[in-house]
C-alpha positions, 0 to 999 in steps of 0.5 A, spaced: 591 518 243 587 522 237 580 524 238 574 522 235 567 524 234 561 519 236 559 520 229 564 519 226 566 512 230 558 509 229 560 509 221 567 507 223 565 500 227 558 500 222 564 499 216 568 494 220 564 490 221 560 490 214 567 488 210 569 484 215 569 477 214 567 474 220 564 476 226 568 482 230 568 482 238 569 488 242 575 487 243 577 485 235 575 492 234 579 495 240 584 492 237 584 493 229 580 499 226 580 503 233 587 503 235 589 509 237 583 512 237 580 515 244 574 510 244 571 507 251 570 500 252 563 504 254 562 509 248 564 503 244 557 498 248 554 504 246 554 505 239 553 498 237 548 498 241 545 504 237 546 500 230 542 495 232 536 498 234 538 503 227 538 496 224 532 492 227 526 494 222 531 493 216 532 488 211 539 487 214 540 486 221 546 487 226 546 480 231 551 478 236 553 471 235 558 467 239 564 471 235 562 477 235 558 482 231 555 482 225 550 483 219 545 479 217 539 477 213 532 479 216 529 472 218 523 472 215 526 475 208 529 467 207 524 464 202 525 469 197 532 471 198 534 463 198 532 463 190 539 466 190 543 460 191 542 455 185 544 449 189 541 444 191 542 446 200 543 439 203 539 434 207 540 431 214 537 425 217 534 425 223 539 420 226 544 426 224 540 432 228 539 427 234 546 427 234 547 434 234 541 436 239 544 431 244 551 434 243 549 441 243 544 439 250 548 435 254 555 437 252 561 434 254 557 428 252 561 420 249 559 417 243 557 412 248 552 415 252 549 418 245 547 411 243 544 409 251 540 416 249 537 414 242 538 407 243 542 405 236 549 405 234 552 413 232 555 412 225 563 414 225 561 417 219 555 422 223 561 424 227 566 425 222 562 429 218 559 434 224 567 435 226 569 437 219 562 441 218 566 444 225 559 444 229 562 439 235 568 438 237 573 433 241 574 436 249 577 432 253 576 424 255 572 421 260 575 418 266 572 411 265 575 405 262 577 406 254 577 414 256 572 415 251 572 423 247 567 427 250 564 432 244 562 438 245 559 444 241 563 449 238 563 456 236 561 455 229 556 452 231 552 458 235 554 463 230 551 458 224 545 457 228 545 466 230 546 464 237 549 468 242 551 463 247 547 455 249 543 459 253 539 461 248 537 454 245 530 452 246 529 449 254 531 441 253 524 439 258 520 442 252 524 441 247 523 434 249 516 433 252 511 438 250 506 437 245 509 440 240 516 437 241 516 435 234 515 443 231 521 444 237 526 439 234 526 442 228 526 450 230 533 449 232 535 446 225 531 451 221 534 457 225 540 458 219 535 458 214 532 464 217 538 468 219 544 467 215 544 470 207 550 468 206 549 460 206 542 459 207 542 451 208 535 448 209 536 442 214 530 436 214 529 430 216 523 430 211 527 424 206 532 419 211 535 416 204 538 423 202 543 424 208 549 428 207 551 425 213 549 418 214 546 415 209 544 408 211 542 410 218 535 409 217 531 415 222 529 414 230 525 418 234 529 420 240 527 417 247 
């Protein structure tokens, strides 16, 4: 296998992941740009985790999310870089983000047990559109009468919030319970808007009769 200086393998990962157009996981590397290369599954740990701290004062960041690594926006750049995009970014009601929050909180979850949750009927249209967003996904069924479809997050839906794993979604009891739960429901939604340049969504909840998803659902507080 053909010998590689550590300078050399630190450019090398850097511009795999900078052109690539998707997230890169170790294994992605190992398997693309660095085969035949005489790289560790330690020495390649190492040189990602030096890009990140290089990257970590800079405007672009390199982040780990469910996928694997890549570069993104610097959060608190987001207002400005957002004037880039002309489209208007789309609204979401709150009967929509109340269904994701549950999903993404208590997955594997039925659309039954949602409604028993929100105490009001879950629009097909609400769950259609997630699944075409690619944020949730069927699982499997349930073992009860009817064997309802269990809905579960997806990959995409970490990597588009810039999360890493369910791990680090905000704790269920506070984001329900505290005094500032509010402010907590909507910091899982606002993340994309701090975090990715190439899409920078803006989800509210602000004006319920413009809802991409869901339009004649009017908003519920979540029980």
């Amino acid at each position: 296998m053909a010998k590689i200086s550590r300078e050399q393998l630190k450019q090398l990962v850097e511009s795999a992941i900078f052109v690539a157009d998707e997230p890169l996981t170790q294994e992605r590397l190992q398997q693309t740009v660095l085969e035949g290369l005489k790289v560790t599954k330690t020495m390649l740990k190492d040189v990602l985790a030096e890009l990140t701290l290089d990257y970590q004062a800079r405007g672009i960041q390199l982040v780990e999310v469910a996928s694997g690594y890549r570069f993104q926006s610097m959060d608190s750049l987001s207002p400005w870089l957002s004037k880039l995009w002309q489209e208007q970014a789309p609204r979401y009601s709150r009967a929509s983000l109340e269904t994701l929050a549950l999903i993404a909180y208590r997955q594997p979850i039925t659309r039954g047990e949602i409604e028993d949750v929100r105490g009001v009927s879950v629009s097909s249209q609400i769950m259609k559109t997630l699944s075409e967003r690619g944020w949730i996904k069927v699982v499997g069924r349930k073992e009860v009468p009817g064997r309802p479809a269990l809905y579960a997050t997806t990959k995409e839906f970490l990597d588009y919030f810039s999360l890493k794993s369910l791990s680090e979604l905000p704790s269920s009891d506070e984001f329900i319970t505290s005094p500032e739960s509010e402010e907590q429901r909507n910091q899982l939604f606002t993340l994309s808007e701090e975090s990715e340049v190439q899409e920078l969504p803006s989800i509210t909840t602000e004006d319920p009769t413009n809802d991409l998803l869901d339009g004649s659902e009017q908003p519920e507080q979540l029980h």
